[in-house]
N, C-alpha and C positions, 0 to 999 in steps of 0.2 A: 593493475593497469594504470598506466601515465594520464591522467585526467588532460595536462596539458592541451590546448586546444580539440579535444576532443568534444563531438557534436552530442550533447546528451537532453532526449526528450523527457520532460514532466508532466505528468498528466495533475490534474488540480493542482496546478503551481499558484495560486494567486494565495494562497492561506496554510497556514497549519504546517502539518511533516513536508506538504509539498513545496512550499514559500521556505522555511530552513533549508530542506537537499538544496533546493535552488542558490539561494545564498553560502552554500560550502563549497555548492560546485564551483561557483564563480572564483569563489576565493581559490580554488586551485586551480584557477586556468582554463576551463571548461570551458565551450561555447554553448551554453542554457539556452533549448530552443521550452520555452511553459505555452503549457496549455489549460483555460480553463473553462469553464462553462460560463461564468458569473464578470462580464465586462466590467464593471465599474471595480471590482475586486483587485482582475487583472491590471486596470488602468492603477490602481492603489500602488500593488504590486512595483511595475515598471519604476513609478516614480519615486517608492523609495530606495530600490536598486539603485538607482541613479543618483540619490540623495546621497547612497555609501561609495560612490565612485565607480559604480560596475556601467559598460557600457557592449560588454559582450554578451548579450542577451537579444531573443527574438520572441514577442508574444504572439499566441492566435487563441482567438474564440472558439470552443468546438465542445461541441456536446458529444459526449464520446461515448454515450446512450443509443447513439444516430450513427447508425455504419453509413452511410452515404455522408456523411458529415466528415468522419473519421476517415475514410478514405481521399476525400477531395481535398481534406485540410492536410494529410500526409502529404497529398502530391504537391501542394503548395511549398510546402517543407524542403521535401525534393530537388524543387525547382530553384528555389530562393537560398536554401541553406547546403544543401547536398545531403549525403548518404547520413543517417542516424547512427551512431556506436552504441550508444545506451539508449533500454529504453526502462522510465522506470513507470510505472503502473501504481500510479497513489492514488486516482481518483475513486471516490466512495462517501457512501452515505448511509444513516444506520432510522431506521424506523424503530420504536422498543412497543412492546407491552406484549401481550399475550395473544400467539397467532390468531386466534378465532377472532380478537378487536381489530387488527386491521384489515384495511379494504384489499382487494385481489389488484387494485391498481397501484398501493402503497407497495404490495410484496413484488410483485412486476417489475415496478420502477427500480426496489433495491437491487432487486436479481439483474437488471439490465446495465445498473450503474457499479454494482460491487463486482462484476463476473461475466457477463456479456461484453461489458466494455474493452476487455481485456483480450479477448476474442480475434474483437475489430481491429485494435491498435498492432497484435502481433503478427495479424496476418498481412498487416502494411506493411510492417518495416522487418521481420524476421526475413523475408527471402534473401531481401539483402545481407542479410546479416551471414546468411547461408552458402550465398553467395562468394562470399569476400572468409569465409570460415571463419569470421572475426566479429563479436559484438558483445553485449550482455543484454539480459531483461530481467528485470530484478518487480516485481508484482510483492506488491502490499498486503499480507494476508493480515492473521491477529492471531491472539492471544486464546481467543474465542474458536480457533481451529484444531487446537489443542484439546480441549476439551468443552460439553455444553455448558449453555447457561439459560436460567428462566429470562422469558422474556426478550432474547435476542435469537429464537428459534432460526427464521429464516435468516439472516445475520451471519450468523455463526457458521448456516451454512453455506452461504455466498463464500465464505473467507476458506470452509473446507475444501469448496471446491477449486479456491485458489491454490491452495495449495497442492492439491492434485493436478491443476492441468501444468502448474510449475516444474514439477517432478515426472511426470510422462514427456513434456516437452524434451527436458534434461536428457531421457533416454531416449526419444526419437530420435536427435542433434547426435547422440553417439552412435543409434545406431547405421547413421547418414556419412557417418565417420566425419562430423564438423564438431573438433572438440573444442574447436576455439570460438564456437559459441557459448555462451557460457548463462545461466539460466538461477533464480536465487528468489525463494519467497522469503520474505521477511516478516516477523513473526509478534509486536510488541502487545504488551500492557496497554490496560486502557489509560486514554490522558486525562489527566484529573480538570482539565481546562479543554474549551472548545466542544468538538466535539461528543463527548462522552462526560460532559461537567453535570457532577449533580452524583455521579457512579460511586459506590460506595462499598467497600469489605471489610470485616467487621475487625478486630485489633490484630487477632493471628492471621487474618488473610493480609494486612498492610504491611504485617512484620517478615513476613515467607513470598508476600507475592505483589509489592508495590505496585500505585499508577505513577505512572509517568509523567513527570512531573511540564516536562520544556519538549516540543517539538522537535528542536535541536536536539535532543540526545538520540530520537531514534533516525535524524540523516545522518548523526555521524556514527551509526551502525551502517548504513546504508552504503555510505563511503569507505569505512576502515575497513567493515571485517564483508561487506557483502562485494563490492566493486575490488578494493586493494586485495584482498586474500582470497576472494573468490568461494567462503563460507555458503551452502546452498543453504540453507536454513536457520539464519540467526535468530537468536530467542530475545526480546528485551520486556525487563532488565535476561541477565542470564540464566536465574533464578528459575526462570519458569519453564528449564527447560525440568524439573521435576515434576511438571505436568506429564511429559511424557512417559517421564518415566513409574508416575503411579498408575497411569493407565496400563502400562504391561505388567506391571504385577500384583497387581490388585484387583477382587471380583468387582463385578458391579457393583454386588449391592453394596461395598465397603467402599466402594471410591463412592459413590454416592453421602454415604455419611460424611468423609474425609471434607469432603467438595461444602457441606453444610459449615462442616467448623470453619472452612472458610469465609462463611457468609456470602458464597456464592449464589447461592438461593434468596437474597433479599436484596443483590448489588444495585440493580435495578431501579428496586422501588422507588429510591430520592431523585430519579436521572433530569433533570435540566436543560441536557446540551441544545443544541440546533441541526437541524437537515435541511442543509441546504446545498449540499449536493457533495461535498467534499470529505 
């Protein structure tokens, strides 16, 4: 797809993978409508877009947690910018330690902000898309959908079930016969900065299954191989797509060991990052 003045929504655009797509998108012409929860972030945002020369951008505050929130900030969208082409679903937030320590309002919130959100936002703007047989939604899963990890229990399963409502979406759209909508989880490593700073896998898990180093690398998966070639499920780095492939052919109990030499079982322990909603 021609990015060129096409209308593409971000969900936690003010920081992280969602502040990079934003900033590529612009760079190719896109009209960036960001959306984020955290105003002073957003405000951050705007102005240093503006500092790189971009002037084709629209921000709005929206807690994308809050379906009456998400819907009335859609129709604002609607009204002020028009129809949505893209929509990409980055907003997310990660809780760690061991399900029994956190509170039922900690696991709530991730499930509402990692997977519920994502809900609210396609049920606003997919009709159109439905409509007009023409869009894409391209939804943020991880690396952690792949296979588990200690510690990011419900986590892991927010992002699985990204990626399943990704891939049923994909078949309803066909079987509605609107192939030109077009539908894509995106799949990365965790980032050794922000978010997930502090994550750690021990020499062979870094040598077989790197973090990620720059936010930037996983928008311009997002742009090249998710949006321009229409990939339904890119793996970053690529590397990991041998995740998948040792869960087919390997038992339990040995993908379990395999999963140790990677120091998957201790990735955790040192984690540092921030939740703050992105």
């Amino acid at each position: 797809m021609n990015l060129k003045d096409r209308k593409v929504l971000v969900t936690g655009a003010a920081i992280g993978i969602g502040f990079a797509t934003s900033h590529l998108l612009l760079k190719k012409g896109a009209h960036v409508i960001m959306w984020d929860i955290d105003l002073e972030n957003l405000q951050k945002a705007s102005i240093k877009l503006n500092e790189l020369g971009f002037k084709n951008f629209s921000t709005f505050q929206c807690d994308v947690s809050n379906s009456n929130e998400v819907y009335q900030t859609a129709k604002k969208v609607n009204e002020a910018i028009g129809t949505v082409d893209i929509l990409i679903n980055n907003a997310g937030t990660v809780y760690t330690g061991y399900m029994l320590d956190r509170s039922d309002e900690e696991l709530e919130k991730m499930i509402q902000i990692n997977f519920t959100s994502m809900i609210y936002t396609i049920r606003a703007f997919m009709p159109e898309m439905l409509e007009r047989n023409f869009g894409h939604i391209i939804n943020i899963s991880s690396a952690s959908s792949l296979i588990g990890a200690p510690k990011l229990a419900v986590y892991a399963a927010t992002k699985w079930a990204v990626a399943g409502l990704t891939e049923s979406l994909r078949l309803e759209a066909y079987k509605m016969n609107r192939k030109g909508v077009k539908f894509s989880s995106i799949h990365p490593n965790f980032l050794v900065k922000g978010l997930f700073a502090g994550t750690k896998l021990n020499f062979l898990g870094n040598l077989l299954s790197p973090g990620i180093k720059s936010p930037y690398t996983v928008a311009k998966v997002i742009i090249n191989r998710a949006i321009r070639y229409g990939f339904h499920s890119p793996k970053i780095p690529w590397i990991m797509n041998q995740a998948t492939l040792l869960r087919a052919i390997l038992p339990s109990s040995i993908l379990l060991r395999v999963s140790n030499l990677y120091g998957l079982n201790n990735m955790m322990d040192q984690y540092e990052g921030y939740n703050d909603g992105r």
